[in-house]
Structures are given as C-alpha cells and as structure tokens.
N, CA, C and O of each residue as an XYZ file, in Angstrom:
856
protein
N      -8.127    -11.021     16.391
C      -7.142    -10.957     15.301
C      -7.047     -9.534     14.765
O      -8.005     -8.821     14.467
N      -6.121     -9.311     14.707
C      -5.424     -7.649     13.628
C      -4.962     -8.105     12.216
O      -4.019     -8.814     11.865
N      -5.801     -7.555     11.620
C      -5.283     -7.471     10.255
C      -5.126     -6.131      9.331
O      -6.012     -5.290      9.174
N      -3.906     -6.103      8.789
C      -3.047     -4.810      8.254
C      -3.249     -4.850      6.763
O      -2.707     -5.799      6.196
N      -3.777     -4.189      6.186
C      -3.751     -3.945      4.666
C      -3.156     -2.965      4.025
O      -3.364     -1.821      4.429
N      -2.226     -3.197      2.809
C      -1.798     -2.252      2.403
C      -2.916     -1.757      1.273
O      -4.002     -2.328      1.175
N      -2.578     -0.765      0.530
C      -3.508     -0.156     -0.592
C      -3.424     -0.366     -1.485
O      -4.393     -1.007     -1.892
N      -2.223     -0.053     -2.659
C      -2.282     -0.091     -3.826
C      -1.786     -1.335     -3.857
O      -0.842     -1.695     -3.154
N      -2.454     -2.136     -4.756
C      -2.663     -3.592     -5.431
C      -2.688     -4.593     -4.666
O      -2.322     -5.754     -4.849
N      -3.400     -3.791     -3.298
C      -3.832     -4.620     -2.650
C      -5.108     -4.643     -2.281
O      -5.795     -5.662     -2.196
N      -5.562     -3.196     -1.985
C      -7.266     -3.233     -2.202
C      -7.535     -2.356     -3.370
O      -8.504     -2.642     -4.072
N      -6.818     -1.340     -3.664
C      -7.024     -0.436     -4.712
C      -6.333     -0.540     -6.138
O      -5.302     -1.212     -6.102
N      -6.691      0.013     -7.487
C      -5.891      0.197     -8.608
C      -6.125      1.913     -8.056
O      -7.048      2.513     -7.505
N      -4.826      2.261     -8.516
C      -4.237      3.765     -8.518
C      -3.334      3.465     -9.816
O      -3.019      4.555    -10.293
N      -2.847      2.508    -10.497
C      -2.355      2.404    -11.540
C      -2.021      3.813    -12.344
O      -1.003      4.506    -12.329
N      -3.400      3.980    -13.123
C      -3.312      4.874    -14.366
C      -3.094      6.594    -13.396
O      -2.384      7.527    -13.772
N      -3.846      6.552    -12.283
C      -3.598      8.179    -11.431
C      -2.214      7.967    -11.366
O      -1.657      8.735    -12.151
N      -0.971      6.844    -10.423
C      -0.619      6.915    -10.347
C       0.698      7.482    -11.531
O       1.666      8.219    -11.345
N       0.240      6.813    -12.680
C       1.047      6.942    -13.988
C       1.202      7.907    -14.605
O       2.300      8.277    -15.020
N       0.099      8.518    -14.789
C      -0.492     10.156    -15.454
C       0.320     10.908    -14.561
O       1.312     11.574    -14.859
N      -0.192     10.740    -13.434
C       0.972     12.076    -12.488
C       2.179     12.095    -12.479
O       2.967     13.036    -12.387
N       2.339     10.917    -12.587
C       4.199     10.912    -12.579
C       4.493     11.529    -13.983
O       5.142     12.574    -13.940
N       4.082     11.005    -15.412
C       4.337     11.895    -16.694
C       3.996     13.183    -16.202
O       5.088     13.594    -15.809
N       2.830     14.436    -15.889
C       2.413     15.112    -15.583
C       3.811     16.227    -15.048
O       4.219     17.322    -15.435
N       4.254     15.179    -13.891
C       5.771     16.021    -13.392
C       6.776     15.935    -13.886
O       7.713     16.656    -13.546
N       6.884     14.902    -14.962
C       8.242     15.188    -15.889
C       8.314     16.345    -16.611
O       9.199     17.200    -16.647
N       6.788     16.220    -17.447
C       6.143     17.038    -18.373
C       6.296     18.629    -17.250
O       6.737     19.604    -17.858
N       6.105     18.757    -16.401
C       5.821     20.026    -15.954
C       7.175     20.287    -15.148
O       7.058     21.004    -14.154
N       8.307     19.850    -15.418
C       9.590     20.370    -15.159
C      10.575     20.070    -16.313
O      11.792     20.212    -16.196
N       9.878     19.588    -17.582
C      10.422     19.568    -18.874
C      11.284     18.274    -18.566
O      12.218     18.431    -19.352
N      11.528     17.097    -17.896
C      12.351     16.138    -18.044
C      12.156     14.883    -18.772
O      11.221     14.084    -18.801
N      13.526     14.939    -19.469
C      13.530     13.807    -20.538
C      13.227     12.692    -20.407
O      13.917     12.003    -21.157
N      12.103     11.747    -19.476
C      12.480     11.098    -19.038
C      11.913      9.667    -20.379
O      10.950      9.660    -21.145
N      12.900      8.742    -20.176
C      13.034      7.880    -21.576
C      12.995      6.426    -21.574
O      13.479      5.567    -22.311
N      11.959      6.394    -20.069
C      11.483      4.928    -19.874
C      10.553      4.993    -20.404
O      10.186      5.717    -21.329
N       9.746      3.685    -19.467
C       8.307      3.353    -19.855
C       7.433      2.808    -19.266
O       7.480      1.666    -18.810
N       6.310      3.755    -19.193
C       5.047      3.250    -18.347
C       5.017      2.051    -17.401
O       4.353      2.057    -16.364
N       5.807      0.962    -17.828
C       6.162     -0.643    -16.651
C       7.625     -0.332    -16.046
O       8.031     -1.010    -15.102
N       8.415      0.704    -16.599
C       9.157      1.108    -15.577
C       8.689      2.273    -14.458
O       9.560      2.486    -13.614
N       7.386      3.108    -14.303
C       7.059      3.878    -13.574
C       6.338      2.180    -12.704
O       6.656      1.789    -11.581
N       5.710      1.738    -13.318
C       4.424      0.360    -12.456
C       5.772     -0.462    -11.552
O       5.655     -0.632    -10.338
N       6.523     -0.741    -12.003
C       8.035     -1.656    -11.633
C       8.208     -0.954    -10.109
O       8.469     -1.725     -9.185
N       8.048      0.726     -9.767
C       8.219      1.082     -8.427
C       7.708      1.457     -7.788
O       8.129      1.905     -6.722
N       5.772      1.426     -8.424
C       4.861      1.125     -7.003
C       5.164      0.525     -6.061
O       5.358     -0.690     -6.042
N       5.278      1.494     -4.858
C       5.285      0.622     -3.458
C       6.157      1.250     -2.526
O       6.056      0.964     -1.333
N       7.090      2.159     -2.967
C       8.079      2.416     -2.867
C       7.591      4.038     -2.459
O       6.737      4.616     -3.131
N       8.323      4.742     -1.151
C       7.916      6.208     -1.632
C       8.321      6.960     -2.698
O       9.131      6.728     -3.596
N       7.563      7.981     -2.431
C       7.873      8.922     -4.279
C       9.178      9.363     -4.232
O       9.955      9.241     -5.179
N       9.394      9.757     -3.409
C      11.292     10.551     -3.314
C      12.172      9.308     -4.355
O      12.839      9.562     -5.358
N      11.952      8.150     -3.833
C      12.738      6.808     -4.177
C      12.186      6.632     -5.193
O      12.969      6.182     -6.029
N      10.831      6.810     -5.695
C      10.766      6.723     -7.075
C      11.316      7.201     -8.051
O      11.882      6.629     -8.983
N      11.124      8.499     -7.809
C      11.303     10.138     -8.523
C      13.157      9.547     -8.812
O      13.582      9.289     -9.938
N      13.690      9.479     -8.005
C      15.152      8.828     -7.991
C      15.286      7.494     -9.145
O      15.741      7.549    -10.287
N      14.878      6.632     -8.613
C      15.070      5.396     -9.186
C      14.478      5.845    -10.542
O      14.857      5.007    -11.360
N      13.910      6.549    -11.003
C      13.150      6.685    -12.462
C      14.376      7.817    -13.049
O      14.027      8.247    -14.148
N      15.697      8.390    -12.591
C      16.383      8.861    -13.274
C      16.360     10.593    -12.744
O      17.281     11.300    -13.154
N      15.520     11.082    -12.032
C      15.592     12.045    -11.619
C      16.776     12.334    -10.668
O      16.868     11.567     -9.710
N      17.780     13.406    -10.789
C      19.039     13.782    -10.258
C      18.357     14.078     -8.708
O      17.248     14.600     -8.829
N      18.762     13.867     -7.301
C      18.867     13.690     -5.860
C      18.173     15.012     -5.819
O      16.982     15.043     -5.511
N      19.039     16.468     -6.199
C      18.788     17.273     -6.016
C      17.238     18.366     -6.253
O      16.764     19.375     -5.731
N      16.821     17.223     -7.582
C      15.688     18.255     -7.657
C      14.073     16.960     -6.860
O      12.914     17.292     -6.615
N      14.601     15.861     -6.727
C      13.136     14.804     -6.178
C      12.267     15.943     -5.771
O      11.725     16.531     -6.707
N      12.048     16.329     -4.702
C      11.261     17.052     -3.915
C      10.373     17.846     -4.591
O       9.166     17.644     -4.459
N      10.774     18.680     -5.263
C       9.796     19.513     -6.460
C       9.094     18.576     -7.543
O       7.967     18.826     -7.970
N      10.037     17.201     -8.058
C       9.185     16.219     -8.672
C       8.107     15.928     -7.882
O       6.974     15.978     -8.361
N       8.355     15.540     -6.393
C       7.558     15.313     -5.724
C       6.269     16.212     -5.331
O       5.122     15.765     -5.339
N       6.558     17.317     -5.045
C       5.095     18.523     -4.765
C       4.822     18.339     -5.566
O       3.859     17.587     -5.413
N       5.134     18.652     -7.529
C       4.381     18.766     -8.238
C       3.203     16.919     -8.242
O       1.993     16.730     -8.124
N       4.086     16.214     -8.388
C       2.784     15.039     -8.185
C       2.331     15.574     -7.568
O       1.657     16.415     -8.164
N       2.205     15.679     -5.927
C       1.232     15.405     -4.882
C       0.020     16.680     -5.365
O      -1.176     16.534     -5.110
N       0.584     17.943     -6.108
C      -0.416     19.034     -6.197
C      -1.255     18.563     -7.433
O      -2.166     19.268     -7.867
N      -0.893     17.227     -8.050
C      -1.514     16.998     -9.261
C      -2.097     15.645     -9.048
O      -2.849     15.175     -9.902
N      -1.918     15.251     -8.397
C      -2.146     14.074     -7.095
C      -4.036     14.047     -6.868
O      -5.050     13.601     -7.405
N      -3.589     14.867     -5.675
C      -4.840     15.195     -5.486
C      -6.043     15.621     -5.689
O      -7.129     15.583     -5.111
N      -5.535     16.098     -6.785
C      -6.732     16.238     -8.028
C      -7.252     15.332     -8.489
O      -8.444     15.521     -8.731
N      -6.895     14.448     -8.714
C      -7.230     13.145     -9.720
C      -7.306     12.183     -9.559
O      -7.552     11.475    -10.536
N      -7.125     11.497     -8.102
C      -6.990     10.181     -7.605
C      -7.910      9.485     -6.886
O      -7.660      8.348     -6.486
N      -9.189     10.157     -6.625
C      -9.908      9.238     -5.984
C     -11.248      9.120     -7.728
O     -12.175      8.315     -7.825
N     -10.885     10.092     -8.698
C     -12.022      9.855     -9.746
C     -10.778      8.646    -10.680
O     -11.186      8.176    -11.742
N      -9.883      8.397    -10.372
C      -8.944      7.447    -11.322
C      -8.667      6.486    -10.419
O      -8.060      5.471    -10.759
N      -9.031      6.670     -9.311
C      -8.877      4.958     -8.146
C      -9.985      4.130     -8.357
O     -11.083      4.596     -8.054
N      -9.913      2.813     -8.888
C     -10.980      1.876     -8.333
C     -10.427      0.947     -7.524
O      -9.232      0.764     -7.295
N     -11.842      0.083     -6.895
C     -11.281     -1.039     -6.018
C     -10.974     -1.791     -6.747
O     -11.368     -1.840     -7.912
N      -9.855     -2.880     -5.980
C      -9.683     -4.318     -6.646
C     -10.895     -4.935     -6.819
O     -11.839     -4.238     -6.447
N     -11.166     -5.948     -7.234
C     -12.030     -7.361     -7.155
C     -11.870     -7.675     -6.392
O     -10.757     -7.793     -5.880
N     -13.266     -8.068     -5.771
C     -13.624     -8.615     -3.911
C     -12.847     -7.473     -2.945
O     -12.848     -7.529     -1.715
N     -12.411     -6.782     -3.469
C     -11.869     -5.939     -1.979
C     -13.292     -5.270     -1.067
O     -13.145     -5.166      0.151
N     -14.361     -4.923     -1.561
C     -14.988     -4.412     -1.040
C     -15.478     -5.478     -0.286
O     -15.891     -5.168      0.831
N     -15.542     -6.658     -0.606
C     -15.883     -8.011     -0.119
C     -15.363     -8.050      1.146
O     -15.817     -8.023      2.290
N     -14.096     -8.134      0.538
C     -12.839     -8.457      1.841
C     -12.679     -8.172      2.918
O     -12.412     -8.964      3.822
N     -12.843     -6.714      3.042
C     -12.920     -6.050      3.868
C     -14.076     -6.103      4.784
O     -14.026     -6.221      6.008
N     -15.155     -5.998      4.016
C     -16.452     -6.385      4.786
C     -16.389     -7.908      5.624
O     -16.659     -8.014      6.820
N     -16.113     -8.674      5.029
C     -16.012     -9.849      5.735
C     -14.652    -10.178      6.831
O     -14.741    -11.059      7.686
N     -13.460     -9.365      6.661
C     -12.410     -8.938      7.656
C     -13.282     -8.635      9.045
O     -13.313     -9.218     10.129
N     -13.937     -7.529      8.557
C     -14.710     -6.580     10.078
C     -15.286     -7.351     10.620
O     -15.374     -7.132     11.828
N     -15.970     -8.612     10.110
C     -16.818     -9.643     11.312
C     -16.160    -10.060     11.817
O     -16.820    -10.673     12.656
N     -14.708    -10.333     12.089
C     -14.342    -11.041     12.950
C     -12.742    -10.849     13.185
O     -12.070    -11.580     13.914
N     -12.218     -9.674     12.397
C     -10.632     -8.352     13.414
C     -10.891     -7.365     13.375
O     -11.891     -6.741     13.019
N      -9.727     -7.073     13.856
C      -9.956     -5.615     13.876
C      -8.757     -4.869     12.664
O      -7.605     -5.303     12.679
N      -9.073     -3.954     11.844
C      -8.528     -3.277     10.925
C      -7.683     -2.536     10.813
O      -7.503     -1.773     11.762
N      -6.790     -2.424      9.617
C      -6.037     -0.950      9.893
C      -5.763     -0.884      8.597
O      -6.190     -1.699      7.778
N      -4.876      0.300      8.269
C      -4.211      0.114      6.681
C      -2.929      0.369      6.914
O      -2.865      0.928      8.009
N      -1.428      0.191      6.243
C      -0.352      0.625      6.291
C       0.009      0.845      4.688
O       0.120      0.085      3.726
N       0.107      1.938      4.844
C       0.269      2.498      3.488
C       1.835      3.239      3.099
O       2.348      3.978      3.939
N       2.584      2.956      1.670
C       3.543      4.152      1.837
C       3.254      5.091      0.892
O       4.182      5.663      0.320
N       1.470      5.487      0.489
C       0.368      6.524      0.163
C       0.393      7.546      1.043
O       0.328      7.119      2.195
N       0.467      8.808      0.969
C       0.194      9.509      1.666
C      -1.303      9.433      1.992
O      -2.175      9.353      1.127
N      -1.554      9.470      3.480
C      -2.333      9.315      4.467
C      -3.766     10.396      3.940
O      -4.908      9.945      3.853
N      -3.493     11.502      3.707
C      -4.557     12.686      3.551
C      -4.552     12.424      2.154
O      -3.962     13.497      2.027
N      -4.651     12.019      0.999
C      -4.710     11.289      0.139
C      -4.903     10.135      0.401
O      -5.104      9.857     -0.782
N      -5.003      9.367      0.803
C      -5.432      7.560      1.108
C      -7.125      7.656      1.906
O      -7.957      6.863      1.466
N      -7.327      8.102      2.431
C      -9.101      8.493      3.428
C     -10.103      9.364      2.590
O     -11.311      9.452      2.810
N      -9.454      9.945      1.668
C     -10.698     10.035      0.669
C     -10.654      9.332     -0.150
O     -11.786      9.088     -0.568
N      -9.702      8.694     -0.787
C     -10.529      7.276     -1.564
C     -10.862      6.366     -0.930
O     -11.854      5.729     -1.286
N     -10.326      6.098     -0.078
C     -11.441      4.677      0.579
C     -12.578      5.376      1.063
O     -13.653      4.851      0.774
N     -12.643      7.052      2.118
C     -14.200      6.892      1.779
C     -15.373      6.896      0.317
O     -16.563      6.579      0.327
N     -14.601      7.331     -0.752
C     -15.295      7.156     -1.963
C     -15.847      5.805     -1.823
O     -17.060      5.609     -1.899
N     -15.016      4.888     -1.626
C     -15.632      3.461     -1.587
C     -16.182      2.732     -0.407
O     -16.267      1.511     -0.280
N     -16.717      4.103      0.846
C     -17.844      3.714      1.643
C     -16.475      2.413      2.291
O     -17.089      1.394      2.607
N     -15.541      2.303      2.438
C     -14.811      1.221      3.836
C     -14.245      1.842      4.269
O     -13.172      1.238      4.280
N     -14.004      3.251      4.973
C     -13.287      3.894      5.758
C     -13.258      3.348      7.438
O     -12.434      3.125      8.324
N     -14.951      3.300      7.179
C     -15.564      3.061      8.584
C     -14.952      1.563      9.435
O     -14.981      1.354     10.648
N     -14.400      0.633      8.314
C     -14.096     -0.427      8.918
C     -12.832     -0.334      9.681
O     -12.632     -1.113     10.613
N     -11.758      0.785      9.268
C     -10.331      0.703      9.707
C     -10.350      1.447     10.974
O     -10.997      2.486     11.106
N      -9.512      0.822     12.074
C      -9.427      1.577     13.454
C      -7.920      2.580     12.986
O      -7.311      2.972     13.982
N      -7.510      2.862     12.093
C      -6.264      3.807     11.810
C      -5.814      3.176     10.850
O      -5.902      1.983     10.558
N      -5.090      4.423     10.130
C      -4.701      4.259      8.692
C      -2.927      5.244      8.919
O      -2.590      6.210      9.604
N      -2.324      4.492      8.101
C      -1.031      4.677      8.615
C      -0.433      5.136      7.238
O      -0.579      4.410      6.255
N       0.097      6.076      7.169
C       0.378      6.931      6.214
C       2.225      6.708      5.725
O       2.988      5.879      6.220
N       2.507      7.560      4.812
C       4.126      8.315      4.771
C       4.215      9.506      5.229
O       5.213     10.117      4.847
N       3.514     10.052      5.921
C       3.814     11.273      6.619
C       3.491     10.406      8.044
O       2.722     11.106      8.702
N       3.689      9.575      8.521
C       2.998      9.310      9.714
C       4.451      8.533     10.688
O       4.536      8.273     11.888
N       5.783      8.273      9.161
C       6.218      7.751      9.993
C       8.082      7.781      9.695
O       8.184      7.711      8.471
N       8.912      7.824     10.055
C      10.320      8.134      9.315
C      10.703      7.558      8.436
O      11.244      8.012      7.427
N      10.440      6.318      8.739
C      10.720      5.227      7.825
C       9.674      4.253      7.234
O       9.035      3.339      7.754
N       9.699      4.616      6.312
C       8.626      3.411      5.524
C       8.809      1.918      5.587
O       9.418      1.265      6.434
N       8.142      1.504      4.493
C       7.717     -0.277      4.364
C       9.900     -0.022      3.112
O      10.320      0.894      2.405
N      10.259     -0.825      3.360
C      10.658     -2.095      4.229
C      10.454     -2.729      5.484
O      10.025     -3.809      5.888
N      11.151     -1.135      6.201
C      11.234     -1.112      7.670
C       9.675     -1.336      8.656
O       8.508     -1.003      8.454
N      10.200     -1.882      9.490
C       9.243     -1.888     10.365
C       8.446     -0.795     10.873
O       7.348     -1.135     11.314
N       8.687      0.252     10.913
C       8.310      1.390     11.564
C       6.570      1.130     11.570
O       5.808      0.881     12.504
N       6.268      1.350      9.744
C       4.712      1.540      9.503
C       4.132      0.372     10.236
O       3.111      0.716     10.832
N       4.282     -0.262     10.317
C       3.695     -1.365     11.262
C       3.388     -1.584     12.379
O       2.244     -1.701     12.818
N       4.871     -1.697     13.223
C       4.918     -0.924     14.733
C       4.041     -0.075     14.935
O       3.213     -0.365     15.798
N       3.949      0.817     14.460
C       2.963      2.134     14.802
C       2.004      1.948     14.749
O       1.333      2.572     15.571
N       1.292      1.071     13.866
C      -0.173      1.029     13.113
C      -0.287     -0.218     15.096
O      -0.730      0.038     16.216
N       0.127     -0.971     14.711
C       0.019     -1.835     16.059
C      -0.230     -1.118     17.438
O      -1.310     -1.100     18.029
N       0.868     -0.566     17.830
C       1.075      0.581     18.738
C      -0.759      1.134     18.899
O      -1.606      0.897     19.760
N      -0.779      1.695     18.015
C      -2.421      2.473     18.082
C      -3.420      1.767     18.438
O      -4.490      2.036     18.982
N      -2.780      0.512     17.939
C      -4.354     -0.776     17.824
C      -4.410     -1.027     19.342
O      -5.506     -1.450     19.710
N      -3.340     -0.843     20.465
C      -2.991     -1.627     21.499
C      -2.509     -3.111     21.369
O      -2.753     -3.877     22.301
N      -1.825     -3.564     20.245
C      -1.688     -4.651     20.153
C      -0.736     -5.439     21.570
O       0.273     -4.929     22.057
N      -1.239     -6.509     21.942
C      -0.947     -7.218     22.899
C      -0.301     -8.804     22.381
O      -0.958     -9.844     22.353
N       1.126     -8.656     22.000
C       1.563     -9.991     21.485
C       1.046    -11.609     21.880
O       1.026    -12.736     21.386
N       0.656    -10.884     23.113
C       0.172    -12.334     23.697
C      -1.299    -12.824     23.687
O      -1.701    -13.882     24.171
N      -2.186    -11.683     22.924
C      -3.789    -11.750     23.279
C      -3.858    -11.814     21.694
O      -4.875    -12.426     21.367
N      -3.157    -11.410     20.658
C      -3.416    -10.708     19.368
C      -3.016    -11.715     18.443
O      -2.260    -12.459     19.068
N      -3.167    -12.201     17.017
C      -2.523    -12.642     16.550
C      -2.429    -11.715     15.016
O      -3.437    -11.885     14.331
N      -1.948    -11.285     14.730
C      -1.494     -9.936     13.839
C      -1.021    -10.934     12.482
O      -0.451    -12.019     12.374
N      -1.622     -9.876     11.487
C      -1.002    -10.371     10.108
C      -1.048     -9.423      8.451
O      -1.928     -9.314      7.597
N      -0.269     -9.116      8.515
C      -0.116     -7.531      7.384
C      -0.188     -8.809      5.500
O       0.363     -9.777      4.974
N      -1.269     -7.807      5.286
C      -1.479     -8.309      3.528
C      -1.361     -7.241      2.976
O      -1.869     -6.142      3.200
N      -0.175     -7.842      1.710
C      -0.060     -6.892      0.929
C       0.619     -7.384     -0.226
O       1.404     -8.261      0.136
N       0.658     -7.193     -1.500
C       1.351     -7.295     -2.961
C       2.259     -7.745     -3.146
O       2.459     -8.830     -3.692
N       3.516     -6.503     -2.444
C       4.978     -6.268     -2.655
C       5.939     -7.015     -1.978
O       5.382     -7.749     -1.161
N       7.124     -7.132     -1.978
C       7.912     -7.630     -0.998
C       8.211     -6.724     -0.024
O       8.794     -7.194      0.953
N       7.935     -5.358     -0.017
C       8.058     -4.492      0.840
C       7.036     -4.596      1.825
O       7.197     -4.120      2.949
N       5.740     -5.330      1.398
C       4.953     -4.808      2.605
C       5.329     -6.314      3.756
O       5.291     -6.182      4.980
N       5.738     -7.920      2.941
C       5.871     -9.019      3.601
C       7.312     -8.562      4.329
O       7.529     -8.717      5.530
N       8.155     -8.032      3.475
C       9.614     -7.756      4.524
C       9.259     -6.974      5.764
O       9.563     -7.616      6.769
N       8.752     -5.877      6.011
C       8.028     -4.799      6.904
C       7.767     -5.728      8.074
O       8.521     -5.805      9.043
N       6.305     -6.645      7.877
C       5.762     -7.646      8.417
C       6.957     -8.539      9.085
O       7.451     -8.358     10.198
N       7.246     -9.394      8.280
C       8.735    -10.055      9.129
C       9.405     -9.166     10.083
O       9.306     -9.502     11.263
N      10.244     -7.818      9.745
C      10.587     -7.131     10.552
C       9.878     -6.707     12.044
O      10.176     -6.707     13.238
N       9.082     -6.455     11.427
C       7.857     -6.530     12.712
C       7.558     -7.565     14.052
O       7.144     -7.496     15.209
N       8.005     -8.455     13.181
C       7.308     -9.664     13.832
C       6.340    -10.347     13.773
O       6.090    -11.163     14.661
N       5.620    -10.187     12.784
C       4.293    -10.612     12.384
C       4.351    -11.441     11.260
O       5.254    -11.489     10.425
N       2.959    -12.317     11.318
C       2.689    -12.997      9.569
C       2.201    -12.203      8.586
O       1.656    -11.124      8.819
N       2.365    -12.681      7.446
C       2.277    -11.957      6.430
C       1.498    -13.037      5.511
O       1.510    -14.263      5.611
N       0.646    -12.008      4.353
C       0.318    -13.187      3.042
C       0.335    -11.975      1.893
O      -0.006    -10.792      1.905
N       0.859    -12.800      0.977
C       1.832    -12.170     -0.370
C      -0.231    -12.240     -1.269
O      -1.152    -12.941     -0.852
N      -0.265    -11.546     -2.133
C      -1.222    -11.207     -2.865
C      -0.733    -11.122     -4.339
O       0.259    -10.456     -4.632
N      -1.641    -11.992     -5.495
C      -1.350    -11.896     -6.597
C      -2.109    -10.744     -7.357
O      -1.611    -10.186     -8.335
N      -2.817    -10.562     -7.064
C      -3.299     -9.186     -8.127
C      -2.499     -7.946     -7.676
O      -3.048     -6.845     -7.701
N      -1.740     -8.028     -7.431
C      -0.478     -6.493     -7.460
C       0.026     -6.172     -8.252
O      -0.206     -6.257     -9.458
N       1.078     -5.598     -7.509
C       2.340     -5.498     -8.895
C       3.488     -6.801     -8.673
O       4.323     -6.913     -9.570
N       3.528     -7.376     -7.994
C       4.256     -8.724     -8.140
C       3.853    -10.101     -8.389
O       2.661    -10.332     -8.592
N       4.934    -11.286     -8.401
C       4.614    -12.201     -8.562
C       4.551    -13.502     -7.543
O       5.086    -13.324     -6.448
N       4.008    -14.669     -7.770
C       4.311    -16.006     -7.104
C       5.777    -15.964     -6.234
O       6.070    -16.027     -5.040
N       6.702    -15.790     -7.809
C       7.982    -16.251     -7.870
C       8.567    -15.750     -6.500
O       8.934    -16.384     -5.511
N       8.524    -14.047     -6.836
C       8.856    -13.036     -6.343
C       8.243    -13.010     -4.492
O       8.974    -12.902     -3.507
N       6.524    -13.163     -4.498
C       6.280    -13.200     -2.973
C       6.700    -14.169     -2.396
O       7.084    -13.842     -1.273
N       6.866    -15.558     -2.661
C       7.128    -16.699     -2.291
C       8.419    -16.475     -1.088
O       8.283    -16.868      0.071
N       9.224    -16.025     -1.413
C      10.651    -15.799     -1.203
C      10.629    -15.383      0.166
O      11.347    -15.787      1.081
N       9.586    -14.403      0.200
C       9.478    -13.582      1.812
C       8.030    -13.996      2.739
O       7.868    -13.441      3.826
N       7.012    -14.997      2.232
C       6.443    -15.150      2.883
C       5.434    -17.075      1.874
O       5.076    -17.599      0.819
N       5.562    -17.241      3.812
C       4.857    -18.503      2.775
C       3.310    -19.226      2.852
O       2.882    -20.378      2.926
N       2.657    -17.674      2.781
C       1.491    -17.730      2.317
C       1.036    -16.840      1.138
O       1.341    -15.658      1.300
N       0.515    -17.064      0.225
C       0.253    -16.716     -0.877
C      -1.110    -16.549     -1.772
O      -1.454    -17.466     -2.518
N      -1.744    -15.540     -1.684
C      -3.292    -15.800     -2.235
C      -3.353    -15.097     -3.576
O      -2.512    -14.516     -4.261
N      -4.711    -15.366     -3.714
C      -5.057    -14.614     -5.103
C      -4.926    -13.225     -5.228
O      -4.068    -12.450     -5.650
N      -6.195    -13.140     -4.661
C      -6.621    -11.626     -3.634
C      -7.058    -11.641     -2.482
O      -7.025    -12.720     -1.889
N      -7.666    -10.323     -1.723
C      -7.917     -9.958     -0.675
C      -8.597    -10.578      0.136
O      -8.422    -10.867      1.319
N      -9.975    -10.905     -1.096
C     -10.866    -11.843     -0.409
C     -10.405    -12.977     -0.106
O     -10.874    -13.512      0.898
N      -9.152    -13.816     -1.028
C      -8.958    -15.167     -0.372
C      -8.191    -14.966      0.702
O      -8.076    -15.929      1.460
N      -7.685    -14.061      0.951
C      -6.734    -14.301      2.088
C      -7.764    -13.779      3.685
O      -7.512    -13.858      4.887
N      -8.878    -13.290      2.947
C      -9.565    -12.606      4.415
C     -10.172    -14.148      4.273
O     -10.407    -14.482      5.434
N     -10.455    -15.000      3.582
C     -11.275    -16.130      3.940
C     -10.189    -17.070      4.860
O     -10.591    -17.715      5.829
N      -8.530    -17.065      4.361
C      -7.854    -17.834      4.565
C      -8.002    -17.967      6.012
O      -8.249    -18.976      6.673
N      -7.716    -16.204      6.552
C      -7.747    -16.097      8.058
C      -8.808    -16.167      8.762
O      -8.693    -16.363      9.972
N     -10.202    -16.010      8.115
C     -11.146    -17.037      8.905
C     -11.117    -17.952      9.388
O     -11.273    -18.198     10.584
N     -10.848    -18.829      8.282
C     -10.717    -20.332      9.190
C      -9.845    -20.391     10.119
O     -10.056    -21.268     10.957
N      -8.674    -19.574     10.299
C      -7.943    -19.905     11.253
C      -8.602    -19.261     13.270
O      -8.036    -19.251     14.364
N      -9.819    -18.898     12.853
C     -10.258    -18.250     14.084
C     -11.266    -19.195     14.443
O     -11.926    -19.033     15.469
C-alpha cells in the first residue's frame, strides 16, 4: 500500500507561522490589508501566489508578497510548527505496513526541516513540493509525480492520498486514487463529505482505518 500525506492540518499546525508571515508581508510592503486572521486560515492549502491574490493583493505585485513571506518564512517555521495529535503516531504506525510520501503545496526546502525537527523524515520515500511541480493540488500533477517516484504499479499498489482540504481529495480523484477527508484541518464534515467518502478524525484514525484494510 502507498500512502500520500499532505502537511498542513494534516500532520502539522503551521497556523500561527503561517499567519504572522503573511501580516509580516503586508506590514513590510505597507498594505492595507482589512481582513481577518480566519480570512488568511480560510486559504490554507492553496499556493501563496493564489493566496497573496485572493487576500486582495493586486496580480501585479503577488510575487514580492510572496519572497517577502518565504524570506520571513524560513525563519520562523519550524520553531512555530507543531505536530498534530497522533501524527507522530500515525505515521509511525503507516511505516509498518506502506510505503510513504508527502504531497505538499508547502514549499519542499521548507517542508524537510520541519518534519526533520519532528524526527519522521526518515519514514517518507519523497516529499513533493510547489517547486516540484507546475501545477498544484487541485490538479493532479502533485500526485502523479509523488507516484511516478514511488514506482507505483496500478495493478500491484493500492494508493490513497490523506489530507484536510478539498484540494488535496479533488487532486486524489483526479489522480485516480482513494482519498480520506480529515477533521482536524481547516475544513469540515459538511465540506469533505462532498469529494470523498471516507472521513476521519485524524491521521491516526485514518492510518488505523487502512490497516485493517491490509
């Protein structure tokens, strides 16, 4: 069995890093910006360009919103990342019996030092980044690829991407693969239900779920 994990609110909180940095780059290009903190959380999941956008930033300047996070980014994100609950579990008990990966739309060189902070690097056979691929989670791409690496063999393999969002279960469908929707994210029941129809708490229940099925 292959199993695909995404990161944020799915094994990790990046929450508050994630939040601080984004104020950080308003603040450090002077922009007004006149939401609020559950409208920055509302587009975890999503890459930053599309954030930086969707949060009111004009097309033309994203990119500089964007360096400035990532240069303020990296400063601060593996001492403001913790794990979920049971993820360290999860994962550990994943490795007895698939094989691993992550699909992330985290940048990649940012994503491998916090999970090694939390000592599970060692479990993933590749970690699949936003620099790794053209198109992110909706699309299939991050997936394909992460597979691709694994040697996945449709007919020997039985593959299944966990993750939060509806982006990471749509991805999965696209793919071709099963999926299970996760409640400690940033979404809901209501909301995962729709695109996939398995549904857990967290990480750990869903790494138990797919036990039994082996």
């Amino acid at each position: 069995m292959i199993i695909l994990f995404d990161l944020d609110g799915t094994l990790i909180d990046s929450t508050d890093a994630i939040t601080s940095t984004f104020l950080h780059a308003f603040d450090k290009h002077k922009f007004n910006f006149n939401g609020t903190i559950n409208d920055i959380i509302k587009e975890i999941g999503y890459p930053l360009d599309i954030m930086f956008g969707n949060l009111g930033v004009p097309k033309k300047y994203v990119w500089d919103f964007v360096d400035s996070y990532k240069n303020r980014y990296k400063e601060i994100s593996v001492a403001q990342t913790t794990l979920l609950e049971n993820a360290y579990e999860a994962v550990n008990l994943a490795s007895n019996f698939a094989r691993l990966g992550v699909v992330t739309t985290k940048t990649r060189i940012y994503s491998t030092p916090i999970l090694d902070n939390f000592d599970i690097t060692k479990h993933f056979e590749i970690i699949i980044g936003r620099e790794d691929v053209e198109n992110p989670k909706p699309h299939q791409e991050p997936i394909l690829k992460a597979l691709e690496g694994m040697n996945y063999d449709r007919n020997r393999h039985n593959a299944f991407m966990i993750g939060d969002t509806k982006l990471d279960l749509l991805s999965a469908a696209s793919a071709n693969i099963n999926s299970i929707g996760l409640l400690c994210g940033y979404s809901n029941e209501e909301e995962l239900i729709k695109y996939t129809n398995i549904v857990k708490k967290d990480s750990l229940e869903a790494v138990k779920y797919l036990q039994n099925l082996t």
